[in-house]
Gaussian input, Z-matrix of N, CA and C with variables (Angstrom, degrees):
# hf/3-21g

backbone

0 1
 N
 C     1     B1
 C     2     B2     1     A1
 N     3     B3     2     A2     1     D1
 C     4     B4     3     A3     2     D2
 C     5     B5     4     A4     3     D3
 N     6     B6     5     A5     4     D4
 C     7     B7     6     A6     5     D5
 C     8     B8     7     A7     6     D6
 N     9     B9     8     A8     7     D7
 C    10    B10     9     A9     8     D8
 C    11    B11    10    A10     9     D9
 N    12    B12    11    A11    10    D10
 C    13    B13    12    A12    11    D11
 C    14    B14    13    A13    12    D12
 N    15    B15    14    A14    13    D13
 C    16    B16    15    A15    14    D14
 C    17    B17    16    A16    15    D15
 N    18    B18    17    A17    16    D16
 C    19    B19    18    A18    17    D17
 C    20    B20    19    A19    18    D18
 N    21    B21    20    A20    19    D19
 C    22    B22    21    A21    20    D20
 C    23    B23    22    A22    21    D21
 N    24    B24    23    A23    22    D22
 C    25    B25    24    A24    23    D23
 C    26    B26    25    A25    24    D24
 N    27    B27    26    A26    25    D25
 C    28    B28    27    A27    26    D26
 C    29    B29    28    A28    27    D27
 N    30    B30    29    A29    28    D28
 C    31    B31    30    A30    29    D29
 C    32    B32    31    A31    30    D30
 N    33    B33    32    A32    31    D31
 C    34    B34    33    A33    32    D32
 C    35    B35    34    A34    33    D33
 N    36    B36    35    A35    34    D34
 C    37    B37    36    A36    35    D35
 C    38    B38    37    A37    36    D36
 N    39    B39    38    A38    37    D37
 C    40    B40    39    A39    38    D38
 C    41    B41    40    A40    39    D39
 N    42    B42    41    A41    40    D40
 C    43    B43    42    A42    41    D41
 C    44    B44    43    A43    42    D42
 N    45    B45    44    A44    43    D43
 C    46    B46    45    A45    44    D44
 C    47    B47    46    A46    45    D45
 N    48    B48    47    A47    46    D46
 C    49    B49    48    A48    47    D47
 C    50    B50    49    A49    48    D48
 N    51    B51    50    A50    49    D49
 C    52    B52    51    A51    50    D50
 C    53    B53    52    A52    51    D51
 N    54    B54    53    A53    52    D52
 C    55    B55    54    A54    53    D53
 C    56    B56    55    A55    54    D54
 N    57    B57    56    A56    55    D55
 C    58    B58    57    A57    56    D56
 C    59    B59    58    A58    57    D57
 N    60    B60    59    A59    58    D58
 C    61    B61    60    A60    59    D59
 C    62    B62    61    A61    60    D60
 N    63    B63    62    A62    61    D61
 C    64    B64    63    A63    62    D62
 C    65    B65    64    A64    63    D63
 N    66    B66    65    A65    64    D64
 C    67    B67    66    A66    65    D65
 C    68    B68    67    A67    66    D66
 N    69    B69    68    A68    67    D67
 C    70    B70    69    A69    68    D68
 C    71    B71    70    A70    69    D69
 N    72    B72    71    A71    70    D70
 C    73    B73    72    A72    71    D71
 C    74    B74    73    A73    72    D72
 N    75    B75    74    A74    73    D73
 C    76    B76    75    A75    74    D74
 C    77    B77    76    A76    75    D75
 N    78    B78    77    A77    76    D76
 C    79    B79    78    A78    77    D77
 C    80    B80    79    A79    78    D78
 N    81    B81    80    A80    79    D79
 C    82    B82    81    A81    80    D80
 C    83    B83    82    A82    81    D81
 N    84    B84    83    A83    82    D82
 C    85    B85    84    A84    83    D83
 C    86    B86    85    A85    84    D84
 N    87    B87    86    A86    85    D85
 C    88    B88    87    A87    86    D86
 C    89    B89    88    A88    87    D87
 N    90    B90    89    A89    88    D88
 C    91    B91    90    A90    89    D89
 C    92    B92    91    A91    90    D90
 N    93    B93    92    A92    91    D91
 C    94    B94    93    A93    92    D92
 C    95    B95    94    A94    93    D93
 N    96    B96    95    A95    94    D94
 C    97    B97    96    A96    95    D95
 C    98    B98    97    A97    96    D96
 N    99    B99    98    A98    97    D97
 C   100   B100    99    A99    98    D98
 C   101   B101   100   A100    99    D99
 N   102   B102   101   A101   100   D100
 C   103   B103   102   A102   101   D101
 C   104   B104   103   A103   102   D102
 N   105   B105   104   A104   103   D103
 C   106   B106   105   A105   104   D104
 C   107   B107   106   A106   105   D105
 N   108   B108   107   A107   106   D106
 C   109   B109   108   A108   107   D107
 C   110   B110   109   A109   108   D108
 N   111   B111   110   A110   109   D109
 C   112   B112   111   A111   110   D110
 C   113   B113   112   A112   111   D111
 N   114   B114   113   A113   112   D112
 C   115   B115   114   A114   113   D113
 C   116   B116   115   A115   114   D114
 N   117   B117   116   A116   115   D115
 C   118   B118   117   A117   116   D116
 C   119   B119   118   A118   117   D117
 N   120   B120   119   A119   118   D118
 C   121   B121   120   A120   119   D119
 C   122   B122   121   A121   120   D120
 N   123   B123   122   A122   121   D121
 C   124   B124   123   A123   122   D122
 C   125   B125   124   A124   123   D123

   B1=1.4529
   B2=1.5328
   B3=1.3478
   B4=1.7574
   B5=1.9056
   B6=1.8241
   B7=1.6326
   B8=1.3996
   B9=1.3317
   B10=1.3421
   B11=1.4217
   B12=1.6352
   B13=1.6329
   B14=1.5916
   B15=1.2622
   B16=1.4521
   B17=2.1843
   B18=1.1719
   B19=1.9263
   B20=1.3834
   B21=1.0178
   B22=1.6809
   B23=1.3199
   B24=1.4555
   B25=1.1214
   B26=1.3057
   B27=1.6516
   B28=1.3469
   B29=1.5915
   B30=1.3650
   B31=1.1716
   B32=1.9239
   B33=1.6178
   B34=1.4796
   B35=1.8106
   B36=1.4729
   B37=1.4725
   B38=2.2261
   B39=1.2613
   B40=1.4234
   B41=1.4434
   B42=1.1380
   B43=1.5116
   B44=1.4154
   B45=1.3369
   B46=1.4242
   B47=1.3943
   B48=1.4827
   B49=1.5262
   B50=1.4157
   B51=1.7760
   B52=1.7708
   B53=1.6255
   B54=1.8712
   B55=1.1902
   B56=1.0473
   B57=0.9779
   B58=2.3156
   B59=1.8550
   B60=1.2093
   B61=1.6906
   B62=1.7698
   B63=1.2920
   B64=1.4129
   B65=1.3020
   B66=1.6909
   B67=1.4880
   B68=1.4564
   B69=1.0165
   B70=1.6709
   B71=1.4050
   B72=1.6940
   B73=1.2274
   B74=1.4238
   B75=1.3583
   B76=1.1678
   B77=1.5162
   B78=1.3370
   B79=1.8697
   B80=1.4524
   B81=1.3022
   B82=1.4248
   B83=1.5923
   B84=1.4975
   B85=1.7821
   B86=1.4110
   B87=2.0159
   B88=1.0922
   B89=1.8390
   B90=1.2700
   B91=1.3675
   B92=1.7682
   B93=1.3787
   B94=1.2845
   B95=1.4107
   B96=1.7200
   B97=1.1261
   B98=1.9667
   B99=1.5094
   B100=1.5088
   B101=1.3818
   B102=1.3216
   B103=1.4339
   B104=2.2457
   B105=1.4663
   B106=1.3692
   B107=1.4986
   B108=1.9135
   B109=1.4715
   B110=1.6425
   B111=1.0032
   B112=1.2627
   B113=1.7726
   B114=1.2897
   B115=1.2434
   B116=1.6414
   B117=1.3440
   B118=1.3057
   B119=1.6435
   B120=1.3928
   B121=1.8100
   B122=1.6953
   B123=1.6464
   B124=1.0876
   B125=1.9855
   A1=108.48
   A2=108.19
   A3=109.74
   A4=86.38
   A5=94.20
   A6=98.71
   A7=141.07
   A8=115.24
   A9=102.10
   A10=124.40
   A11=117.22
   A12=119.79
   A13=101.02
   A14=95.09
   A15=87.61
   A16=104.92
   A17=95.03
   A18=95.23
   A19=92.55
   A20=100.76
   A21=130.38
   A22=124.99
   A23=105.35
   A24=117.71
   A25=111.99
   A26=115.73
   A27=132.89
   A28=110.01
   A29=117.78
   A30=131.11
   A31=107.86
   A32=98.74
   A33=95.58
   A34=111.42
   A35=123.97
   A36=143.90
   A37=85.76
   A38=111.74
   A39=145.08
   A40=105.97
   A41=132.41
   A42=136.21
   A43=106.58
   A44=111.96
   A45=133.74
   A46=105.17
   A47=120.13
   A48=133.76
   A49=94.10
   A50=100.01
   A51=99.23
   A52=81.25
   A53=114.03
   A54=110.79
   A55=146.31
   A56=116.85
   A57=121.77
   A58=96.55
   A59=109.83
   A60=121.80
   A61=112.18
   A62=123.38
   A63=124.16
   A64=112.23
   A65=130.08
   A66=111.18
   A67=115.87
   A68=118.92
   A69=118.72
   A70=125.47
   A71=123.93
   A72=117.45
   A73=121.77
   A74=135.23
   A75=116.13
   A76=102.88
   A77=98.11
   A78=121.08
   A79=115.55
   A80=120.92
   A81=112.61
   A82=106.55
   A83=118.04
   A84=105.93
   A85=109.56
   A86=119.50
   A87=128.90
   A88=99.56
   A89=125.76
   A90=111.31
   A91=120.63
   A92=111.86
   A93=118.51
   A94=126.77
   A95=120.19
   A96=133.55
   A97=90.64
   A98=96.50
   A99=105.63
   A100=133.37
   A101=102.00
   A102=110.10
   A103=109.78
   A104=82.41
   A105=97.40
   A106=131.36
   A107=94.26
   A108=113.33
   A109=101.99
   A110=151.50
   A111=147.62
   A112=138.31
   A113=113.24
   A114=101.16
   A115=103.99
   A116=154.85
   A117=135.19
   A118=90.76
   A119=85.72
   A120=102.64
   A121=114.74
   A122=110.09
   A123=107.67
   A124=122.30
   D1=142.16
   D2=-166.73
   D3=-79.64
   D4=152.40
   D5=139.77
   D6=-96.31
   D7=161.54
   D8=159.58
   D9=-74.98
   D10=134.53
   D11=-176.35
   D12=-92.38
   D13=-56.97
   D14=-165.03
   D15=-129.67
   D16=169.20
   D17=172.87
   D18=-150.78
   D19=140.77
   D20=162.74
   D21=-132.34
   D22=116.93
   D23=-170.97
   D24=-82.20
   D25=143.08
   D26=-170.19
   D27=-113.04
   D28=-176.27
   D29=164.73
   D30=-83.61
   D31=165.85
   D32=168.64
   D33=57.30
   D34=34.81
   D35=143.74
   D36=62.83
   D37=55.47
   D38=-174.04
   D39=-104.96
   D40=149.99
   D41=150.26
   D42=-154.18
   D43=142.60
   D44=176.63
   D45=-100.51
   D46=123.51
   D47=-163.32
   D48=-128.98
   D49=133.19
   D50=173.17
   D51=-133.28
   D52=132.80
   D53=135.95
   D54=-135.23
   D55=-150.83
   D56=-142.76
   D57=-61.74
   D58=-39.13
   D59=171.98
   D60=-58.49
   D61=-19.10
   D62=-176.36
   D63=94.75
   D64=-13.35
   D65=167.43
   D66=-64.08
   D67=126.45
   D68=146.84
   D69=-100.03
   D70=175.51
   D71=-167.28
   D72=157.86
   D73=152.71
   D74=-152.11
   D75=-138.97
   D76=126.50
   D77=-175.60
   D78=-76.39
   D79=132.76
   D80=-176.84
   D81=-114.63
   D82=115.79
   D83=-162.17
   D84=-113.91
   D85=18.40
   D86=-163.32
   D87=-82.83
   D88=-29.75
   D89=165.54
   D90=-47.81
   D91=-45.41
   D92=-179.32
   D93=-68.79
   D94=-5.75
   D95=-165.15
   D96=-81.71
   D97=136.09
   D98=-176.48
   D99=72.87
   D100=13.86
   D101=-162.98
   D102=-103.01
   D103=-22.18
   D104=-167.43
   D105=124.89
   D106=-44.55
   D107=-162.46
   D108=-71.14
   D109=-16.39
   D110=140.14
   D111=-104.39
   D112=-176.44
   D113=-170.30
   D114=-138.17
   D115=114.88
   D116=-162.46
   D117=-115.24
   D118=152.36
   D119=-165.49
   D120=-130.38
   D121=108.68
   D122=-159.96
   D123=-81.72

């Protein structure tokens, strides 16, 4: 299973994920905002 190397945080509850395998790519977590299923930590 790849790791994550690096995250960069974006605008619009976004993160840019690169890992140890060379994919990169960018997560969009604004559906999940308010829902419960996560928690963001300032």
């Amino acid at each position: 299973m790849a790791k994550i190397t690096e995250v960069k945080v974006l605008n619009g509850y976004r993160l840019e994920l690169a890992f140890d395998d060379g994919v990169c790519g960018v997560v969009d977590l604004s559906d999940l905002v308010g829902t419960g299923r996560v928690c963001f930590v300032a």
